[in-house]
N, C-alpha and C positions, 0 to 999 in steps of 0.2 A: 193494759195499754199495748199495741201492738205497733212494729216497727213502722208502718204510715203510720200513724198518729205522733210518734217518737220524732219521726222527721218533720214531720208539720210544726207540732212545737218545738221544735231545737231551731228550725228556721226561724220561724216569726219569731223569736225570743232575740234571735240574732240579727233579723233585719229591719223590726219591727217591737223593738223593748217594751213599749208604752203599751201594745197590744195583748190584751190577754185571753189567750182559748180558754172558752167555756166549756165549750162540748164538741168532739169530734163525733159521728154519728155515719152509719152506711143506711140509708132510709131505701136505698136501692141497689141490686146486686155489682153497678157501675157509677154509684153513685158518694160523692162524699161530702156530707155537708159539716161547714164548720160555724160553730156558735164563737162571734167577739165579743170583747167589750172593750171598751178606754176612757178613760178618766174623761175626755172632753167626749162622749157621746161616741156613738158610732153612725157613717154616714154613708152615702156610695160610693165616695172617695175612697174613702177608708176600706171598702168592702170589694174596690177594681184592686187600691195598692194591693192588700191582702193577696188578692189573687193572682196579681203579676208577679211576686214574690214566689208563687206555689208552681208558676206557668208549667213547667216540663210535667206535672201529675196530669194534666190536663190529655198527655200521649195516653194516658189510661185510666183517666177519671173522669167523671163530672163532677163538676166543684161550684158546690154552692155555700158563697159567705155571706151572714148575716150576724144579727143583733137577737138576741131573743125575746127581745121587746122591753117593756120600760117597766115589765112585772119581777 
């Protein structure tokens, strides 16, 4: 695990408890995609809050949060 990912989970852990990261993943060389899940499903809600949470990565990411489906 390297220090973003370190930070990503210590935040949502902190502002976001219910929330659990699945997968942090670089699919692209500016690119950061995060895999959720939560007890009550995951939704777009849940996938903007996420992201407003993360917002300042955004000065040097692209963040993409999702669900990794229902498999």
């Amino acid at each position: 695990m390297n220090e973003l990912e370190r930070k990503i989970r210590e935040r949502l852990a902190r502002d976001e408890p219910e929330v659990e990261v699945l997968r942090v993943t670089w699919p692209a060389k500016a690119t950061v995609r995060i895999y959720i899940d939560h007890p009550e499903g995951v939704d777009h809600t849940l996938c903007e809050r996420v992201t407003r949470h993360l917002w300042d990565l955004l000065e040097s990411w692209s963040l993409e949060v999702s669900s990794p489906g229902i498999d």
